[in-house]
C-alpha positions in Angstrom: 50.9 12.0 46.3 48.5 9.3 45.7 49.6 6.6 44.0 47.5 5.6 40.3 45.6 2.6 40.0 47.1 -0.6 38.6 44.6 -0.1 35.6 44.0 3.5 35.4 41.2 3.1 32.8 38.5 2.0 35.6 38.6 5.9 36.3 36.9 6.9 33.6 36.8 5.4 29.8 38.3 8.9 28.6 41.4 8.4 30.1 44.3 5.9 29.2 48.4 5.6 29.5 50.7 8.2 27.6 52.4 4.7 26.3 49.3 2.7 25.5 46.4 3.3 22.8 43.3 4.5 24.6 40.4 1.8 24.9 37.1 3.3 22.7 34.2 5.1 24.7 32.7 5.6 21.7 31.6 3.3 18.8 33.9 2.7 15.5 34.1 1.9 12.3 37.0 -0.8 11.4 39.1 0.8 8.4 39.3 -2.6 6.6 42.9 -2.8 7.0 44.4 -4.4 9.4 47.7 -2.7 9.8 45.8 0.1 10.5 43.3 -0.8 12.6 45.6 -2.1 14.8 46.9 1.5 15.3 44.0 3.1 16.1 42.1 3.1 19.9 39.3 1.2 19.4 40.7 -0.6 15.9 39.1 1.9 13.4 37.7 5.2 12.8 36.1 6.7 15.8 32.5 8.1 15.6 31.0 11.0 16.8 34.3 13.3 16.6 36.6 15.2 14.0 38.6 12.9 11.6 41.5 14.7 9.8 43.0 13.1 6.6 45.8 15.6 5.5 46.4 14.5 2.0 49.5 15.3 0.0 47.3 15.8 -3.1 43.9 14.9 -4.1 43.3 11.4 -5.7 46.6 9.5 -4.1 44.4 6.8 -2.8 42.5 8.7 0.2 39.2 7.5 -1.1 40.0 3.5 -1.6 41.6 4.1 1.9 38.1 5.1 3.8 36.0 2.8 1.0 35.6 -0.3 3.6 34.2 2.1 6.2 31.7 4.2 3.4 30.5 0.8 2.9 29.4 -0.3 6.4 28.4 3.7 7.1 25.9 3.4 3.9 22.7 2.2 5.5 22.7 6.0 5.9 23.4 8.7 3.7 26.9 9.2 3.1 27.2 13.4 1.9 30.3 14.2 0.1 30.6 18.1 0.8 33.1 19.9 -1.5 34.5 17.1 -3.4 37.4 18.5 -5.4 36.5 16.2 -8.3 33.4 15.1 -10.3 32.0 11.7 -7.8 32.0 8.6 -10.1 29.0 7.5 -9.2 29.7 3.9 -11.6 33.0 3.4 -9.3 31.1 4.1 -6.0 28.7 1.3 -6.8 31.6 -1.1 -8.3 33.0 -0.3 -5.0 30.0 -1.3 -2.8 28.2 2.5 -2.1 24.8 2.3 -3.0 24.1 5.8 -5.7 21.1 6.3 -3.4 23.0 6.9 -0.3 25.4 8.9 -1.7 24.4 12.7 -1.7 26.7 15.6 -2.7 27.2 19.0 -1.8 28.5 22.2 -3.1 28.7 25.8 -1.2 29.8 29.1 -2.8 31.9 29.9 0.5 34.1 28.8 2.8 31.8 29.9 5.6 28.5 28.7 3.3 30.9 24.7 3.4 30.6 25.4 7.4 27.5 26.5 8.0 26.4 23.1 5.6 28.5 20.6 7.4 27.1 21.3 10.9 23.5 21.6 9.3 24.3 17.9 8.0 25.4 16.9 11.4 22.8 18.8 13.4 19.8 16.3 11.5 22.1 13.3 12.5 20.6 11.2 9.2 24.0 10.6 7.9 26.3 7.9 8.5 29.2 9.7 6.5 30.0 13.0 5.9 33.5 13.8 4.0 34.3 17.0 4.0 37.1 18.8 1.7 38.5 22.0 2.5 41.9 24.1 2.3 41.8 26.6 4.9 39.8 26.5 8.0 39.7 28.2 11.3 40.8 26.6 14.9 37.2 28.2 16.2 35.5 26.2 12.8 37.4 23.3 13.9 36.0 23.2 17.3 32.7 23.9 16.7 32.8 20.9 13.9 34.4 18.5 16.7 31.5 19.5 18.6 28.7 19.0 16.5 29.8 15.5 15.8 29.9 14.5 19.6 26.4 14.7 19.7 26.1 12.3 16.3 26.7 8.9 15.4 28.0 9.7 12.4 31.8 9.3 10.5 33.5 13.2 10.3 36.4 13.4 7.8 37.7 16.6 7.1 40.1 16.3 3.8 42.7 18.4 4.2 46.1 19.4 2.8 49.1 17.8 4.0 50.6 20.9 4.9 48.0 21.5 8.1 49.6 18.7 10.2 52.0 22.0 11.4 48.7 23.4 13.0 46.8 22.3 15.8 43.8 20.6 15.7 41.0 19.3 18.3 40.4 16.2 16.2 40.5 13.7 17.7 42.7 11.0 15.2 44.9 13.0 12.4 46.4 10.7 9.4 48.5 12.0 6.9 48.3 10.3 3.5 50.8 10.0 1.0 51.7 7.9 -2.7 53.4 5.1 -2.5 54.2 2.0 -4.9 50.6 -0.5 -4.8 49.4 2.1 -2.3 49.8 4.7 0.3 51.8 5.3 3.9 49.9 6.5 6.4 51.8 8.9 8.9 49.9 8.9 13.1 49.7 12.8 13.2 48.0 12.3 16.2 46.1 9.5 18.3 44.8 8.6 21.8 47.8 7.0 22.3 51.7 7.0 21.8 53.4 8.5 19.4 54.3 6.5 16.5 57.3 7.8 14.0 57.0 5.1 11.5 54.5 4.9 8.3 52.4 2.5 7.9 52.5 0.6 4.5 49.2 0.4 3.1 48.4 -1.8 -0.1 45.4 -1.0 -2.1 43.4 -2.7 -4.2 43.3 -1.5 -7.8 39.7 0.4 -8.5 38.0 2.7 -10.8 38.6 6.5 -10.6 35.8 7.4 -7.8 37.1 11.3 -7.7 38.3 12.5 -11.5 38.6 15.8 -12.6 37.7 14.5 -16.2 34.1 13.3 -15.3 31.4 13.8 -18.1 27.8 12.7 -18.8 26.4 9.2 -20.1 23.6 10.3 -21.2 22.7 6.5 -22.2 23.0 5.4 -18.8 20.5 6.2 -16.4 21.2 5.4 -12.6 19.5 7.0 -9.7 20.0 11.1 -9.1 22.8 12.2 -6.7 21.3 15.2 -4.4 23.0 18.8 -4.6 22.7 19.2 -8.4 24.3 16.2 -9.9 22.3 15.1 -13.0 20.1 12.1 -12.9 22.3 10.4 -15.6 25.6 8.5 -14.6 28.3 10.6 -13.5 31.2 8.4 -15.2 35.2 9.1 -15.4 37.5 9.0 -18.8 
């Protein structure tokens, strides 16, 4: 049998030691936290593949987690498809998302959310696309995973907490949970080794940008958000 090369990565970018992270062949987008970042091939979100966040419940932190990488993806659109909650579009600008890159969307279906989230990824305009949903296929999965290869844009697919039993073709899988000043982040799956411990992640304080209570300003006008949100503010309680 022939013997591997001392640095098996001269092979071929794609491939990389069962004990070592992978080196990126793509770009990435740095999470803004260093703990994590340090766990991840490449040191941040990888581009142009399917991110999975699998969340034990909405609003635990999950969108001040990916906030430092929705800012540096917002020199193009950023489309929020099936939000669970009302955007706050007040806290998104606080935050450092401009309203005018923000666009959301809302589908009747399950297969209608599909059908919109490779339609957004086929044009290849936006930077972000986040994109909530309970139940989805393994053949939806793929063919999502595949329609961001050919993009340079930032796929997360929210998820419940529950789905890290299933397999995916995503390419990075994070599970997100509450915790005191923040959240711990569980490795679900990586280019790399397996890790067993959480990661401790402390976040910043911030207005609600996701709240179930959201209602009009009338007296504050900002810029409209695509996909049926009013022109006027979209603020929290």
């Amino acid at each position: 049998m022939t013997a591997l090369p001392k640095h098996i990565e001269a092979i071929h970018p794609a491939i990389w030691r069962g004990s070592q992270l992978a080196r990126a062949y793509g770009k990435t987008i740095d999470t803004g936290y260093a703990a994590l970042s340090a766990e991840l091939p490449g040191g941040g979100w990888p581009i142009g593949s399917l991110v999975e966040l699998l969340i034990q419940q909405p609003g635990i932190g999950e969108m001040r987690l990916l906030n430092p990488a929705l800012i540096a993806a917002s020199q193009r659109p950023v489309a929020l498809l099936q939000a669970p909650h009302v955007p706050n579009s007040l806290a998104f600008a606080y935050l450092g998302v401009p309203l005018n890159k923000l666009t959301m969307l809302r589908a009747p279906k399950t297969a209608d959310a599909l059908w919109c989230a490779e339609r957004v990824l086929n044009a290849r305009s936006c930077g972000a696309l986040l994109f909530w949903q309970q139940h989805i296929r393994s053949e939806a999965l793929r063919r999502l995973h595949l329609a961001a290869q050919a993009t340079e844009t930032l796929l997360i697919l929210v998820r419940p907490l529950a789905a890290a039993q299933d397999s995916s073709p995503a390419t990075l899988r994070l599970g997100v949970r509450p915790a005191d000043g923040g959240i711990f982040v569980d490795i679900i799956k990586r280019r790399g080794p397996t890790r067993t411990e959480s990661l401790s992640i402390h976040l910043q304080p911030s207005p609600i940008l996701l709240s179930p209570h959201g209602r009009i300003r009338r007296h504050l006008p900002t810029p409209a958000l695509a996909g049926g949100i009013p022109s006027e503010v979209v603020a929290s309680d």
